[in-house]
N, CA, C and O atoms as a Maestro MAE file, in Angstrom:
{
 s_m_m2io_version
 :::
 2.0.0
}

f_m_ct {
 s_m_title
 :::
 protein
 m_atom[208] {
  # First column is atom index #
  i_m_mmod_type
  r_m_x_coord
  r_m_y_coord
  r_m_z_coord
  i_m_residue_number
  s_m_chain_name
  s_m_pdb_residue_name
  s_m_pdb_atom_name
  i_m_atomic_number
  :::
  1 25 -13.323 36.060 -4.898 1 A "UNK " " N  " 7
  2 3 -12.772 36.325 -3.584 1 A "UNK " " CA " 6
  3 2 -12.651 35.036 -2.772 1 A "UNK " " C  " 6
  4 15 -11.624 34.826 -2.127 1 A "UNK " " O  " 8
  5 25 -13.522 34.286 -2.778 2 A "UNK " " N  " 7
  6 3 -13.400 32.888 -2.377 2 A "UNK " " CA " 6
  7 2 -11.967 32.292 -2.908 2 A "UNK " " C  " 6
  8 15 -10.922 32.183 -2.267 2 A "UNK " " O  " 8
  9 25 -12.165 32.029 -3.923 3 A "UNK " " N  " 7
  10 3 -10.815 31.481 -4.145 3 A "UNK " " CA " 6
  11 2 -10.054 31.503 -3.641 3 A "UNK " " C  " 6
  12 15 -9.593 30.781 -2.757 3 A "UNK " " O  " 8
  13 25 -9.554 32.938 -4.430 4 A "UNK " " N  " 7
  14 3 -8.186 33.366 -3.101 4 A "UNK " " CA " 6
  15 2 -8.017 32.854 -2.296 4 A "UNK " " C  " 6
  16 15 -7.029 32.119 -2.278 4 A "UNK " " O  " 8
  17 25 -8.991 32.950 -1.009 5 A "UNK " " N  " 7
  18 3 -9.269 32.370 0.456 5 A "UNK " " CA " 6
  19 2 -8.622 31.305 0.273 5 A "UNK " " C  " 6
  20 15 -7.568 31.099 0.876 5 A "UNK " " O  " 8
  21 25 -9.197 30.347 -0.686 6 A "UNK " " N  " 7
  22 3 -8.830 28.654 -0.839 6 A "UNK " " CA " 6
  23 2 -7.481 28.908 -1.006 6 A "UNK " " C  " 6
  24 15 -6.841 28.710 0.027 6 A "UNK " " O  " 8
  25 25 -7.046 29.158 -1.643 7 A "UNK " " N  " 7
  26 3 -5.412 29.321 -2.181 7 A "UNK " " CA " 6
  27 2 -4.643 29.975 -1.453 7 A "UNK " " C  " 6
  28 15 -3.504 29.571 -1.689 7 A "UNK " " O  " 8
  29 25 -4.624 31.014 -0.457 8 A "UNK " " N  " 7
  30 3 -3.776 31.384 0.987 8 A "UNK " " CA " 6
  31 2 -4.235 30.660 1.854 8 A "UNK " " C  " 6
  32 15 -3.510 30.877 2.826 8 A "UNK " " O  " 8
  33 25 -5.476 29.444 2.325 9 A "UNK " " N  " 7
  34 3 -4.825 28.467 2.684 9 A "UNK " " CA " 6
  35 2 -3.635 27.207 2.565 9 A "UNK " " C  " 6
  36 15 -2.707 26.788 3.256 9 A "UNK " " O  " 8
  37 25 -4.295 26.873 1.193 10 A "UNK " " N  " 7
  38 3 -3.295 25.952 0.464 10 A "UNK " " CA " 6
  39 2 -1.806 26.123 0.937 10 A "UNK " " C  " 6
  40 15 -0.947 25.466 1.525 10 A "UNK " " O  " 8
  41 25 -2.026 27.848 0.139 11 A "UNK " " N  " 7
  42 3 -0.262 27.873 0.186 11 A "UNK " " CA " 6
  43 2 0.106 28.228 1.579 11 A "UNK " " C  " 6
  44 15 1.277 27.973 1.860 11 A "UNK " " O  " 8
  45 25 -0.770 28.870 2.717 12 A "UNK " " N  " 7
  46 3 0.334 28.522 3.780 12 A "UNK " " CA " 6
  47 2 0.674 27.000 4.359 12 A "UNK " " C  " 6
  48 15 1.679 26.494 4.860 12 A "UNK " " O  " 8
  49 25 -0.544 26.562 4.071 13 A "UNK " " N  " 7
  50 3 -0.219 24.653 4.195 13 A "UNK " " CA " 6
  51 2 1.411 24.140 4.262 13 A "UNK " " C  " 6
  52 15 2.069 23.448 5.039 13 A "UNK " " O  " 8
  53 25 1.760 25.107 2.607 14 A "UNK " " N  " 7
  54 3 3.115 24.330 1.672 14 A "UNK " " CA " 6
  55 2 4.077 24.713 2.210 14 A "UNK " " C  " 6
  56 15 5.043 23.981 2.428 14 A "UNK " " O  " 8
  57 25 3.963 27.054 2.831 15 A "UNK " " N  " 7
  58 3 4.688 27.552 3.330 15 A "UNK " " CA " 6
  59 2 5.247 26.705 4.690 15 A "UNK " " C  " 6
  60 15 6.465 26.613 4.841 15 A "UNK " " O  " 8
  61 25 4.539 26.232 5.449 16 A "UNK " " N  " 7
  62 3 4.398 25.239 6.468 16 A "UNK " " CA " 6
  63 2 5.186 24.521 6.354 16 A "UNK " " C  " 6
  64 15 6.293 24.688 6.867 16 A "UNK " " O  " 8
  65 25 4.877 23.512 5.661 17 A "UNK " " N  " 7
  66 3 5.923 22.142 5.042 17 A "UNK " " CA " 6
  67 2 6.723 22.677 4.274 17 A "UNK " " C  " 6
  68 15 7.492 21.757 3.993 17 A "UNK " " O  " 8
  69 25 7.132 23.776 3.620 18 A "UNK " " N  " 7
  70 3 8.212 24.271 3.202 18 A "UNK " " CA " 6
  71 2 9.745 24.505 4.373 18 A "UNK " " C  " 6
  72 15 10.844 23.950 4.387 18 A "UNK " " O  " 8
  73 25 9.163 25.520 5.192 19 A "UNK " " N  " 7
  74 3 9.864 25.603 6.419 19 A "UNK " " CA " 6
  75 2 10.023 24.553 6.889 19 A "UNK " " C  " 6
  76 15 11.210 24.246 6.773 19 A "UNK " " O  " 8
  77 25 9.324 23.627 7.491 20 A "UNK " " N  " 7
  78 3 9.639 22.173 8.207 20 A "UNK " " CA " 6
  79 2 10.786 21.413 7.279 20 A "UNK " " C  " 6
  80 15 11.940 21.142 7.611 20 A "UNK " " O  " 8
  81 25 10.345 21.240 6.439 21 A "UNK " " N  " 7
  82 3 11.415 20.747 5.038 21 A "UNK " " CA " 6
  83 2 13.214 21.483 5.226 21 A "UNK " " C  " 6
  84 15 14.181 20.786 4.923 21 A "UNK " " O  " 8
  85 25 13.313 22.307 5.526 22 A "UNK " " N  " 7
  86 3 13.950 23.233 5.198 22 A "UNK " " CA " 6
  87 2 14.761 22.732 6.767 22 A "UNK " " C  " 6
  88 15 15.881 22.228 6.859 22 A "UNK " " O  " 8
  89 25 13.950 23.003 7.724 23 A "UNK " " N  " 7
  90 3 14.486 22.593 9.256 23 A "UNK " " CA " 6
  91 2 15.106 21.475 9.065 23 A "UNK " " C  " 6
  92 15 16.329 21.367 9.154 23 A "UNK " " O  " 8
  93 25 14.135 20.318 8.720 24 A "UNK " " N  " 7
  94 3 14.971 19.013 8.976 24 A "UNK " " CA " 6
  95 2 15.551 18.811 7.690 24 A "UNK " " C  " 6
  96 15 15.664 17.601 7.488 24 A "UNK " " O  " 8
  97 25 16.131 19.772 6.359 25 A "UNK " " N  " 7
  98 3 17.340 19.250 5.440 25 A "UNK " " CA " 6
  99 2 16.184 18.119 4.515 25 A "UNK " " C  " 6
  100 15 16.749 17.893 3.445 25 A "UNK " " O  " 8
  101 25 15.244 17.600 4.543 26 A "UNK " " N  " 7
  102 3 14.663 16.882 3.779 26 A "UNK " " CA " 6
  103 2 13.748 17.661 2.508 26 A "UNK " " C  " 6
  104 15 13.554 18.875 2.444 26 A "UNK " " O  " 8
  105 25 13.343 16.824 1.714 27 A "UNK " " N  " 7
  106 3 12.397 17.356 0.551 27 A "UNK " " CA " 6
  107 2 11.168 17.132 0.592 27 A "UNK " " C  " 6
  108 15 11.047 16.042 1.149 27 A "UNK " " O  " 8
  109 25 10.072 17.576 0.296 28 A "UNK " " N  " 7
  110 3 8.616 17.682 0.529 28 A "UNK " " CA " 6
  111 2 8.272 15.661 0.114 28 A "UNK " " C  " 6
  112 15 7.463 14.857 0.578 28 A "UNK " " O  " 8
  113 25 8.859 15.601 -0.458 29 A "UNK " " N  " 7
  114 3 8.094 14.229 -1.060 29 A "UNK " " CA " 6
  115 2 8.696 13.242 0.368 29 A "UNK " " C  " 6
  116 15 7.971 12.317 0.734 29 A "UNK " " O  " 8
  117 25 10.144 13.520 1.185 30 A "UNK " " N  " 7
  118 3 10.601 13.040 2.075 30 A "UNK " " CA " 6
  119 2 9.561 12.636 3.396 30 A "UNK " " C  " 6
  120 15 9.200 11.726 4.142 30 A "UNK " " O  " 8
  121 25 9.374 14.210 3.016 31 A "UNK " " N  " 7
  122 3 8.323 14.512 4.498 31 A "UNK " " CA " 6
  123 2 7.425 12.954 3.995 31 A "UNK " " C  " 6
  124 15 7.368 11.839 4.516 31 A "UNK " " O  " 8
  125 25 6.816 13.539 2.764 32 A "UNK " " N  " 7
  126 3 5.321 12.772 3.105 32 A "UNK " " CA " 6
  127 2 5.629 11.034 2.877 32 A "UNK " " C  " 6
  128 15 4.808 10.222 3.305 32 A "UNK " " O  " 8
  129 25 6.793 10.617 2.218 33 A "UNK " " N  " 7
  130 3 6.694 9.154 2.632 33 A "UNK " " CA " 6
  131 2 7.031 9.205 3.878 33 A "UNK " " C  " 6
  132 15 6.364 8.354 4.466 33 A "UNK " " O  " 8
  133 25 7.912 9.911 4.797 34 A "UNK " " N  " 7
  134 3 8.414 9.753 6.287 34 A "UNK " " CA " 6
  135 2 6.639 9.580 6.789 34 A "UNK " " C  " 6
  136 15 6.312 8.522 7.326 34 A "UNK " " O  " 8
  137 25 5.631 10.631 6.575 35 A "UNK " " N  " 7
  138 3 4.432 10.664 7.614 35 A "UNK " " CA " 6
  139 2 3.540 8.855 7.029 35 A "UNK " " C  " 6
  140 15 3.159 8.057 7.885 35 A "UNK " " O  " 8
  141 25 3.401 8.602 5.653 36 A "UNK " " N  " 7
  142 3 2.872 7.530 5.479 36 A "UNK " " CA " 6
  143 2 3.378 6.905 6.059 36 A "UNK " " C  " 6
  144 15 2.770 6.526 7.060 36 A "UNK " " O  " 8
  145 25 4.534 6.474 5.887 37 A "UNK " " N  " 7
  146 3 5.338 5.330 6.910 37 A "UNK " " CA " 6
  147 2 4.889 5.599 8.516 37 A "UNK " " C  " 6
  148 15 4.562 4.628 9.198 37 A "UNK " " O  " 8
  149 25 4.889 6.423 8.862 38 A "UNK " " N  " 7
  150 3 4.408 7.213 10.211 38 A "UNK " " CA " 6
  151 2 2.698 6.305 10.955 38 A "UNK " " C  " 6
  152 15 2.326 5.637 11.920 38 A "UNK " " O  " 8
  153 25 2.294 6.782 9.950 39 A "UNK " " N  " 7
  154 3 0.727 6.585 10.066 39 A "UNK " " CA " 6
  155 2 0.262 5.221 9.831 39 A "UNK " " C  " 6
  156 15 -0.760 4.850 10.408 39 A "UNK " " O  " 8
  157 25 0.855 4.477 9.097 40 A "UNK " " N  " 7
  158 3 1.118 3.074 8.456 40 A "UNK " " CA " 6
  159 2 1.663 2.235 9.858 40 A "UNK " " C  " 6
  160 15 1.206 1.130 10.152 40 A "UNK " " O  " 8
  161 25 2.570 2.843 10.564 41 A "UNK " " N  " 7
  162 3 3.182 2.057 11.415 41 A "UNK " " CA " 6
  163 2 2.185 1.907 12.850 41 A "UNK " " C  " 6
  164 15 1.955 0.895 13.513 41 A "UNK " " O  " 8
  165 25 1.672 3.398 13.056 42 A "UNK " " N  " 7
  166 3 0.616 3.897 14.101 42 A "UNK " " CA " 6
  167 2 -0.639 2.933 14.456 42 A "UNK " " C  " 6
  168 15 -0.976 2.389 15.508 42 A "UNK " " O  " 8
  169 25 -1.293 2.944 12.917 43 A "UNK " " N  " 7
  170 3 -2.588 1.620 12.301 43 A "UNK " " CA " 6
  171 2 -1.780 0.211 12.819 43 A "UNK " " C  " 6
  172 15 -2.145 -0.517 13.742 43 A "UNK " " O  " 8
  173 25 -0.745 0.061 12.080 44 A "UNK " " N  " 7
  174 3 -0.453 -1.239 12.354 44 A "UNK " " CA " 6
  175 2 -0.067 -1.812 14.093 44 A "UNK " " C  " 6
  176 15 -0.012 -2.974 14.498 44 A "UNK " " O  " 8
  177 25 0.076 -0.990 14.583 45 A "UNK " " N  " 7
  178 3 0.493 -0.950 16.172 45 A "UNK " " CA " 6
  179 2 -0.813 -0.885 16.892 45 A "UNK " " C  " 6
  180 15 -0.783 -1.343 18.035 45 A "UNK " " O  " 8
  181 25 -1.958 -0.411 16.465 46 A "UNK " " N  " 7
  182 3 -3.526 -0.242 17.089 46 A "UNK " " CA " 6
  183 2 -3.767 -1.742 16.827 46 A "UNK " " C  " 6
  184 15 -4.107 -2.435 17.786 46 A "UNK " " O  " 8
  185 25 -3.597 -2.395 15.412 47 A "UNK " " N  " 7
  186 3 -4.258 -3.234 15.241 47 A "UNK " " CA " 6
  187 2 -3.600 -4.568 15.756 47 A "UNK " " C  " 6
  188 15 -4.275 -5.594 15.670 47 A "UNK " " O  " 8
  189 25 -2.419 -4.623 16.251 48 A "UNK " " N  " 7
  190 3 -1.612 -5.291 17.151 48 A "UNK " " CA " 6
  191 2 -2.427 -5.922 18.728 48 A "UNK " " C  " 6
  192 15 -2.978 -6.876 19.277 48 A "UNK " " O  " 8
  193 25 -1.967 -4.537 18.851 49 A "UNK " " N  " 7
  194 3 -2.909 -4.466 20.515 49 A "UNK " " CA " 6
  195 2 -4.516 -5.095 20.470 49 A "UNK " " C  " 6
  196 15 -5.215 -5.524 21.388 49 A "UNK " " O  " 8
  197 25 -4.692 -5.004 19.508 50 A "UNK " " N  " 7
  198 3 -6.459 -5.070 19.453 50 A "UNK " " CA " 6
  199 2 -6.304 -6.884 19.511 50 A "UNK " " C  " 6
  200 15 -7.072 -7.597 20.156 50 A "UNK " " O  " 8
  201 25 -5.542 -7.216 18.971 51 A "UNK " " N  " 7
  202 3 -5.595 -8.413 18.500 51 A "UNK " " CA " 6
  203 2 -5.130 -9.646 20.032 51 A "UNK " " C  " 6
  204 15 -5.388 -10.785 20.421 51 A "UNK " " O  " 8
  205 25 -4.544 -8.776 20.318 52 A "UNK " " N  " 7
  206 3 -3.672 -9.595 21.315 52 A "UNK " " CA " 6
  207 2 -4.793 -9.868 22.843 52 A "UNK " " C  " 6
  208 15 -4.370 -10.495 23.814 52 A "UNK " " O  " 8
  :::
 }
 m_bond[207] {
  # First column is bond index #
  i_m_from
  i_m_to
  i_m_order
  :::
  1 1 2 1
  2 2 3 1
  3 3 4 2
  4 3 5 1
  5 5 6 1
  6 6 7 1
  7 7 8 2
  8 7 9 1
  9 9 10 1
  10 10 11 1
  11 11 12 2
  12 11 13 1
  13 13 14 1
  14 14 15 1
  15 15 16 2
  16 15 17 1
  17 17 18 1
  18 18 19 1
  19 19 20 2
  20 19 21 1
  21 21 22 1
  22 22 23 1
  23 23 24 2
  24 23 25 1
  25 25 26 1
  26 26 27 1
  27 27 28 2
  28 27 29 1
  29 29 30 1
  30 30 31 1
  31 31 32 2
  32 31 33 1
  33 33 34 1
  34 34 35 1
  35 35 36 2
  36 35 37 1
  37 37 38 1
  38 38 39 1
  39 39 40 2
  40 39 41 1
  41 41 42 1
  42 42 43 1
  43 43 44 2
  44 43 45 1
  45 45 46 1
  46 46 47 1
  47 47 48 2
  48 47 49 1
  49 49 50 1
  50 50 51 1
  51 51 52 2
  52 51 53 1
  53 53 54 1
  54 54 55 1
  55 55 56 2
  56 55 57 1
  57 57 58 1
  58 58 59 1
  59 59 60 2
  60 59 61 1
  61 61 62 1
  62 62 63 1
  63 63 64 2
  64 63 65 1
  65 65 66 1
  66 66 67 1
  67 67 68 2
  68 67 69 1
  69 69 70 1
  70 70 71 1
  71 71 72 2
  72 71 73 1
  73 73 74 1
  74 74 75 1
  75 75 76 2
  76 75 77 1
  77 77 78 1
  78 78 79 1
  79 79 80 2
  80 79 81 1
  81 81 82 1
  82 82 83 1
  83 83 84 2
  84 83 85 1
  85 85 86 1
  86 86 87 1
  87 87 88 2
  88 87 89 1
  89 89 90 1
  90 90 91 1
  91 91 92 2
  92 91 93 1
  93 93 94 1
  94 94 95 1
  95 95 96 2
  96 95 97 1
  97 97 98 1
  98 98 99 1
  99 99 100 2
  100 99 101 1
  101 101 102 1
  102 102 103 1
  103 103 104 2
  104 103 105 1
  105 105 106 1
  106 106 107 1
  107 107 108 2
  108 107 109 1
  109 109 110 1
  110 110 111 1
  111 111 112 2
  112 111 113 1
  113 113 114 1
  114 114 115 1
  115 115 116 2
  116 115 117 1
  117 117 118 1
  118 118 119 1
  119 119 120 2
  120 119 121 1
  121 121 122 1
  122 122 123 1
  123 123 124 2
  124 123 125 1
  125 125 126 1
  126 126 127 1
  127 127 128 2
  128 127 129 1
  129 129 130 1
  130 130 131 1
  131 131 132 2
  132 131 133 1
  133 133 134 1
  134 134 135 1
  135 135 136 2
  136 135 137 1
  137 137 138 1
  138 138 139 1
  139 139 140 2
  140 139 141 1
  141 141 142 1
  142 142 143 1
  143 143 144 2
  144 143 145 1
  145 145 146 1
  146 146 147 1
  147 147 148 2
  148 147 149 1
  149 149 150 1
  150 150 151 1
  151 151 152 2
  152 151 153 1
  153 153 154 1
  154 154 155 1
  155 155 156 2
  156 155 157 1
  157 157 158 1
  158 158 159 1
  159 159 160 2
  160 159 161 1
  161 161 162 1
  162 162 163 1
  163 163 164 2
  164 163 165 1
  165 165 166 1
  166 166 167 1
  167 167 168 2
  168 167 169 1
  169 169 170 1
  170 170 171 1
  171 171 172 2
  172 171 173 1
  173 173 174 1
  174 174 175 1
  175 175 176 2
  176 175 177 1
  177 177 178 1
  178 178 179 1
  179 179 180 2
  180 179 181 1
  181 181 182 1
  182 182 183 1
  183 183 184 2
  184 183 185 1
  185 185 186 1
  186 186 187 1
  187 187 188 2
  188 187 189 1
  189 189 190 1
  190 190 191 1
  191 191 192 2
  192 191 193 1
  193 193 194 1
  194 194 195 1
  195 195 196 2
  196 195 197 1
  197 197 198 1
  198 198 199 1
  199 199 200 2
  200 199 201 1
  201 201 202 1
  202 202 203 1
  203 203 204 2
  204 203 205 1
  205 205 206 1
  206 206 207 1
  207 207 208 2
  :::
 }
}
C-alpha cells in the first residue's frame, strides 16, 4: 500500500510536467534543460552580487 502512495505521487509529479509541457508546446527533457539553465543562471547571479 505504501508503494502505491509513492507512485501516485511520482506520477502526478509527471502528470504536472506533462500538462505544463503540453501548455508551452515543449518536451519534458526541454522543460528540464530550460529549469537547469534556470537555476544555473539564478546561482550564478547570487554569486555575482556576493562578490561585488
Amino acid at each position: 500500500m505504501h508503494n502505491q502512495t509513492v507512485k501516485t505521487k511520482s506520477k502526478s509529479k509527471n502528470n504536472k510536467e506533462n500538462t505544463f509541457c503540453k501548455h508551452l508546446n515543449v518536451n519534458e527533457s526541454q522543460l528540464h534543460k530550460a529549469l537547469a539553465w534556470y537555476h544555473s543562471a539564478m546561482q550564478n547571479t547570487q554569486q555575482t552580487k556576493t562578490t561585488h
